[in-house]
C-alpha positions in Angstrom: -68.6 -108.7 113.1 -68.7 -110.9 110.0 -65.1 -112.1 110.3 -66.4 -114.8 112.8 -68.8 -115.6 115.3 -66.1 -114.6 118.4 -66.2 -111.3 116.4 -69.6 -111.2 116.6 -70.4 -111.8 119.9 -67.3 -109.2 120.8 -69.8 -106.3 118.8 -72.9 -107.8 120.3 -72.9 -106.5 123.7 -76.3 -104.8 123.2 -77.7 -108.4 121.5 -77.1 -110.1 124.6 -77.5 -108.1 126.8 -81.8 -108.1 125.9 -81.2 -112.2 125.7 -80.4 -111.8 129.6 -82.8 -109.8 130.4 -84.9 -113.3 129.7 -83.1 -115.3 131.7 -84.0 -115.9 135.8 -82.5 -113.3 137.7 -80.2 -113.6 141.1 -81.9 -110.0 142.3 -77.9 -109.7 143.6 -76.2 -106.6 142.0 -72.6 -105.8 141.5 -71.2 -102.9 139.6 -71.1 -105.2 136.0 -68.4 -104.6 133.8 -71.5 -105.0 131.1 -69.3 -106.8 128.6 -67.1 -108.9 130.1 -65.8 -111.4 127.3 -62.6 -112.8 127.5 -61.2 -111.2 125.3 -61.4 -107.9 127.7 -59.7 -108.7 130.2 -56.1 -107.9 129.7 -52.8 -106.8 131.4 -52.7 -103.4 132.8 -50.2 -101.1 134.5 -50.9 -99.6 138.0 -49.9 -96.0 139.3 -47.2 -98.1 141.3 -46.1 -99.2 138.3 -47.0 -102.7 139.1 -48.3 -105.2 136.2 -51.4 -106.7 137.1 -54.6 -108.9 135.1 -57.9 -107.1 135.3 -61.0 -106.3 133.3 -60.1 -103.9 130.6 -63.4 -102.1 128.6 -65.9 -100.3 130.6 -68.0 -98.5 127.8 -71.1 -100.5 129.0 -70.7 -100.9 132.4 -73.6 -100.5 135.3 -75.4 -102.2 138.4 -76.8 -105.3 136.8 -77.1 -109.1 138.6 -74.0 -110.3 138.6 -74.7 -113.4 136.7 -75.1 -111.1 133.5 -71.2 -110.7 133.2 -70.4 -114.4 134.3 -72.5 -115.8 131.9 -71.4 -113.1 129.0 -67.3 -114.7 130.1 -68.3 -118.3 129.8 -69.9 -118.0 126.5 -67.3 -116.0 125.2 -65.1 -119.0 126.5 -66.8 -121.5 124.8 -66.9 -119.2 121.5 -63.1 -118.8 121.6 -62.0 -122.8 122.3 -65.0 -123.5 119.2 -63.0 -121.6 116.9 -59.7 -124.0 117.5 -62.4 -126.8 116.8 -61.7 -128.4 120.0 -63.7 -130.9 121.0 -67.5 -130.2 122.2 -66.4 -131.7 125.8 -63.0 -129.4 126.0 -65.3 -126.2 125.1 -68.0 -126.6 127.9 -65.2 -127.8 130.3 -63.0 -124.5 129.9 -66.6 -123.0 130.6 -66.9 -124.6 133.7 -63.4 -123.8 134.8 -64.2 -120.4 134.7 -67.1 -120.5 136.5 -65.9 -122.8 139.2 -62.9 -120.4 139.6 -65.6 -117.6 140.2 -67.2 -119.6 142.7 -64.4 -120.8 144.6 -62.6 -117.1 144.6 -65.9 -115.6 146.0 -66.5 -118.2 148.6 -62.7 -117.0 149.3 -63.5 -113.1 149.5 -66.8 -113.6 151.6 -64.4 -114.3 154.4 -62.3 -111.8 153.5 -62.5 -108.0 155.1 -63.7 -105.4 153.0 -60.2 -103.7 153.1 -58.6 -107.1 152.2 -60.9 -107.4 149.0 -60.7 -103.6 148.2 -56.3 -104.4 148.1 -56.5 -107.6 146.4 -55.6 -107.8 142.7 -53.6 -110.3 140.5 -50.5 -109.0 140.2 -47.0 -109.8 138.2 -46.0 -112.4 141.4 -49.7 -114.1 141.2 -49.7 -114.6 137.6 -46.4 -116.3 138.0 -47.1 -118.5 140.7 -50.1 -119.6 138.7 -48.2 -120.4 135.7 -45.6 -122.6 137.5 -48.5 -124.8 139.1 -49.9 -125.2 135.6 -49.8 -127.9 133.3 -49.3 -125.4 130.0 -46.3 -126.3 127.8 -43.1 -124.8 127.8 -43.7 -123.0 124.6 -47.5 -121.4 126.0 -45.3 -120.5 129.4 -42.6 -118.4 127.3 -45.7 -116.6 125.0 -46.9 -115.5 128.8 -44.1 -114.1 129.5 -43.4 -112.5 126.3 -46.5 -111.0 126.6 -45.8 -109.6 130.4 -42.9 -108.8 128.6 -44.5 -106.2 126.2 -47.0 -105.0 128.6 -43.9 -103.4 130.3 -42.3 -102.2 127.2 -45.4 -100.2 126.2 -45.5 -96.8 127.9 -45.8 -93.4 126.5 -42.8 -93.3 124.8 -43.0 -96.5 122.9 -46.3 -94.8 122.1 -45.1 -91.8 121.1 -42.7 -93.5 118.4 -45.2 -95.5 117.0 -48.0 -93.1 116.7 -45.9 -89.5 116.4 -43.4 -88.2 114.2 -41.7 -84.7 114.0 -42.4 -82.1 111.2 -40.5 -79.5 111.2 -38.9 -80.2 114.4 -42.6 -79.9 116.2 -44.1 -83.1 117.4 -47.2 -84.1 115.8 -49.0 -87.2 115.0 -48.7 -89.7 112.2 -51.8 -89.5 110.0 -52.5 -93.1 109.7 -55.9 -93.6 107.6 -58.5 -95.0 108.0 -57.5 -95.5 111.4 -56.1 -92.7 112.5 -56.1 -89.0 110.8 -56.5 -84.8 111.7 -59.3 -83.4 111.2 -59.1 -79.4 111.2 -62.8 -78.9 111.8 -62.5 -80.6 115.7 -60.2 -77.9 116.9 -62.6 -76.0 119.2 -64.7 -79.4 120.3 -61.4 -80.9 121.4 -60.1 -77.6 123.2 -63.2 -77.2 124.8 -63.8 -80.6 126.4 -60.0 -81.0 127.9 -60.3 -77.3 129.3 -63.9 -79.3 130.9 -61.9 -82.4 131.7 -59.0 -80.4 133.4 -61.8 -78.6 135.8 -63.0 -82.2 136.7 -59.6 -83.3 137.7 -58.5 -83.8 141.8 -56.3 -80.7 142.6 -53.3 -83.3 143.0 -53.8 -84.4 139.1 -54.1 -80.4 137.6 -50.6 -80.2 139.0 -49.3 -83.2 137.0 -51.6 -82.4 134.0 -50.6 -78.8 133.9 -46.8 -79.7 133.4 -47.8 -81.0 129.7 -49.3 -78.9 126.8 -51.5 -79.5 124.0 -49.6 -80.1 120.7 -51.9 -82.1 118.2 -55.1 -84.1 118.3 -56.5 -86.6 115.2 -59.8 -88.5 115.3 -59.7 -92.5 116.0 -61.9 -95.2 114.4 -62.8 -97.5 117.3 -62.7 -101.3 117.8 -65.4 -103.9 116.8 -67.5 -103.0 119.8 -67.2 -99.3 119.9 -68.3 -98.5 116.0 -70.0 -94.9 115.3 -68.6 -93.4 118.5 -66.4 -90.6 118.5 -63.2 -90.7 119.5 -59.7 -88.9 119.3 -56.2 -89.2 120.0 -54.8 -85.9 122.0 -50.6 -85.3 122.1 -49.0 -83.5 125.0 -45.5 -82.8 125.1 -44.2 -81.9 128.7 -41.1 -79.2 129.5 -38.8 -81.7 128.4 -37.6 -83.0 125.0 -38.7 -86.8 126.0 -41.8 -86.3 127.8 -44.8 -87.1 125.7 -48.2 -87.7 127.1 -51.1 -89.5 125.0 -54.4 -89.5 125.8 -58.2 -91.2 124.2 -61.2 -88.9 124.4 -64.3 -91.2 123.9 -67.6 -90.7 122.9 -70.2 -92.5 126.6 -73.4 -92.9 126.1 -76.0 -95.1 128.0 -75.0 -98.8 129.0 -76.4 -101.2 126.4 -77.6 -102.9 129.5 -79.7 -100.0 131.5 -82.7 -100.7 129.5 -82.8 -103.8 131.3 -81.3 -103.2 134.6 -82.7 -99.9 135.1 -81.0 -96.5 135.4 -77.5 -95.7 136.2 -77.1 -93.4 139.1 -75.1 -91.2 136.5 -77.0 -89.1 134.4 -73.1 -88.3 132.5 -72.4 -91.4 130.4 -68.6 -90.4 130.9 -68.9 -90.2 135.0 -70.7 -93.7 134.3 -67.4 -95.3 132.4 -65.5 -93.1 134.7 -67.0 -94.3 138.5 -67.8 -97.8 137.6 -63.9 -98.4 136.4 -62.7 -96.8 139.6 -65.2 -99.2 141.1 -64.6 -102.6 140.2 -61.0 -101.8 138.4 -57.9 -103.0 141.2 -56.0 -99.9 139.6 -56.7 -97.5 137.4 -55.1 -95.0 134.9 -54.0 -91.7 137.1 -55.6 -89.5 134.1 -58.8 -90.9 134.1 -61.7 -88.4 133.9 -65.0 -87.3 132.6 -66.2 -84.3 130.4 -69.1 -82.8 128.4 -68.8 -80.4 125.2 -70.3 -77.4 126.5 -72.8 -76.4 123.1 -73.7 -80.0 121.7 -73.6 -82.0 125.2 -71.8 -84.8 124.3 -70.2 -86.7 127.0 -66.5 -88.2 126.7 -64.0 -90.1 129.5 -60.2 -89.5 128.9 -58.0 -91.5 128.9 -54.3 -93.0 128.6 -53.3 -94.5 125.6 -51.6 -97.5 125.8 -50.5 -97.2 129.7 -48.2 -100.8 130.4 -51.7 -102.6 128.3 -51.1 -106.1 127.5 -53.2 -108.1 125.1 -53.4 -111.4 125.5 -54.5 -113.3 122.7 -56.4 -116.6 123.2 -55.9 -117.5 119.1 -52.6 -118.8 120.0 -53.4 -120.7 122.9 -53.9 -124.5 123.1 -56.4 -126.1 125.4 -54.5 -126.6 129.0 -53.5 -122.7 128.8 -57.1 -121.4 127.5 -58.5 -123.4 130.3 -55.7 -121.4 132.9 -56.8 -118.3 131.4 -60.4 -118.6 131.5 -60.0 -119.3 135.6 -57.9 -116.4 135.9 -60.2 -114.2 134.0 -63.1 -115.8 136.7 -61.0 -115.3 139.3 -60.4 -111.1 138.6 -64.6 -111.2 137.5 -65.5 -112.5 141.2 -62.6 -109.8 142.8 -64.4 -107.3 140.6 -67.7 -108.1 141.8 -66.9 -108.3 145.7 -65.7 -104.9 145.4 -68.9 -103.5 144.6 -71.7 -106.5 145.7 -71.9 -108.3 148.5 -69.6 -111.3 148.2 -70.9 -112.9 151.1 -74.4 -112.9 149.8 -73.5 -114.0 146.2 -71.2 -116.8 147.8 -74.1 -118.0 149.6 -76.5 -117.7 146.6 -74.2 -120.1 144.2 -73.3 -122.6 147.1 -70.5 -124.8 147.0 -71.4 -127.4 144.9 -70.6 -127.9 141.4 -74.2 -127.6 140.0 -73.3 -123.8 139.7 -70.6 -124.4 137.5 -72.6 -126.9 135.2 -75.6 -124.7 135.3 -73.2 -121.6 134.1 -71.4 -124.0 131.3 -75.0 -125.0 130.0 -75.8 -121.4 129.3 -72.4 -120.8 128.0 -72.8 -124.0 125.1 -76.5 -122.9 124.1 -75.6 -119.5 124.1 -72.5 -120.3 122.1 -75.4 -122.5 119.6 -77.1 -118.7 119.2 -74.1 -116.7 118.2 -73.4 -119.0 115.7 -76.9 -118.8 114.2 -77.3 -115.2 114.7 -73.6 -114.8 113.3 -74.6 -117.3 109.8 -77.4 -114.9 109.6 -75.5 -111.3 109.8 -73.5 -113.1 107.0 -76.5 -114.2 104.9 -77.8 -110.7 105.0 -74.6 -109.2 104.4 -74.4 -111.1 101.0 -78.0 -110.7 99.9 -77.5 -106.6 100.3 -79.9 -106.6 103.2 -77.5 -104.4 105.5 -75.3 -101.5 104.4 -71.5 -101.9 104.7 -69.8 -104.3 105.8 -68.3 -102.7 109.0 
């Protein structure tokens, strides 16, 4: 979190989410993603195998106002286009573009059917289409492809080669520390909560899950926003001598926002990850689940690893293609949210004026002012020895 203020307000969930609980409230809920910065919404694969942009990281996701994750996106926004040093005017504009694009794309689904929001997404064709009416560069047009590119080329086997390796002929995962390494002592926790998360599957997906068999498991150190919860890599191998399956077990807890937007329905943190993905998510992973370790009652969600994931990284993107991918990134938000709020009702709340959009930038800058502060004075403590570690 001290590598930079985008860093910061990427581990800050919790931070910001009590700073909105200050702010005015719409009283209009949607299923919030709970941390919806821009740099979680990413490329996925679909069941159909289908390549589609959508929102990515679920970990903290509950019903909140919607204006909770829009705002969290637009600051994020503004974070990311600060650390090119572009100019103040360029960072509250890319801001705006988002939020505009959220407006406009909800006035859109309002009129929609709920069937016809419930099948939209922004698929492989969209993404295209919006790419030739942009004004990006020909070199920012063939990094998006490249990166659509990638997102295709990273299934389970490309997995599999990076992360496995055989011993002995068997199949077994690379030790990899501090990142990645086997920890004897998990055996029974991690045999115990994938027999739980088998019983939780739909019929159709024990048939599919039963073809593979456990082979190895290692523990995995999380990302900047996860830190101190468990997690672990599991490798199946199926009846064949190509047919690896790899899948996360992760530590859910509560929502960093329920203290502020009251309880989740849920009472299992993993059914909360678990039924708010399916919820606002266009597609999502066919192995996705919930379980609880039966003696210490832990709860987890399971996962795939690495499933057709594309990450697209706004560091190497100049200021026209930024701008495109913050109003695509508004544009899946407002799908997400008419899935589980009432679009017509929020579309009618934010009007169709721009004052919405400036109002949203305005946060977006002075919230952008904070992080900065709050991230000059996790750094000052960090070098006076005020707070342990450095992680």
């Amino acid at each position: 979190m001290a590598e930079s203020p985008f860093t910061f307000l990427r581990g800050s969930a919790a931070v910001m989410a009590c700073d909105l609980a200050t702010t005015p409230k719409s009283g209009l809920r949607v299923q919030a993603c709970g941390d919806a910065h821009i740099g979680n919404f990413r490329l996925l694969g679909t069941p159909e195998r289908r390549l589609i942009l959508d929102l990515n990281d679920f970990d903290e996701t509950t019903p909140a106002p919607f204006e909770w994750d829009l705002k969290r996106l637009a600051a994020s926004a503004v974070v990311a286009a600060r650390h090119h040093g572009w100019s103040p005017g360029s960072c509250r504009g890319i801001a705006q573009s988002a939020a505009r694009t959220y407006r406009t794309k909800m006035e859109y689904f309002a009129r929609q059917s709920s069937l016809d929001v419930w099948y939209s997404s922004i698929d492989q064709n969209a993404l295209e289409a919006e790419l030739r009416l942009s004004k990006i560069d020909k070199q920012q047009h063939q990094r998006a492809h490249t990166v659509m590119k990638k997102a295709w080329e990273k299934d389970n086997l490309k997995a599999a080669r990076r992360l496995t390796t055989r011993v002995d002929g068997v199949l077994r995962l690379r030790d990899d520390p501090p990142l990645l390494f086997h920890r004897e002592r998990d055996a029974d926790l991690i045999e115990s909560v994938l027999r739980s998360y088998r019983e939780a599957l739909a019929n159709y997906k024990k048939v599919l899950f039963d073809r593979y068999r456990l082979v190895d498991y290692a523990f995995k150190v999380v990302g900047v926003g996860s830190v101190s919860t468990r997690c672990w890599v599991a490798l199946f191998e199926g009846s064949g001598g190509d047919d690896p399956l790899l899948v996360q077990v992760k530590q859910a807890g509560r929502s960093v926002l329920e203290p502020y937007a009251g309880r989740n329905p849920y009472s299992h943190g993993g059914r909360r990850v678990v039924e708010g993905q399916r919820l606002i998510q266009a597609a999502g992973d066919i192995f996705l689940g919930w379980t609880r370790q039966p003696v210490t009652g832990t709860d987890y969600y399971v996962r795939q690893l690495w499933d057709m994931k594309g990450k697209i990284d706004t560091q190497r993107m100049n200021e026209p293609s930024l701008t495109l991918f913050a109003e695509l990134c508004g544009w899946t938000l407002a799908r997400a949210h008419a899935r589980s709020g009432d679009p017509a009702a929020i579309a009618g709340y934010i009007g169709s004026c721009r004052s919405f959009d400036r109002a949203v930038s305005d946060f977006a800058v002075a919230y952008a002012d904070q992080t900065e502060r709050d991230h000059e004075r996790l750094c000052r403590a960090l070098e006076k020895g005020e707070l342990p570690g450095r992680g």
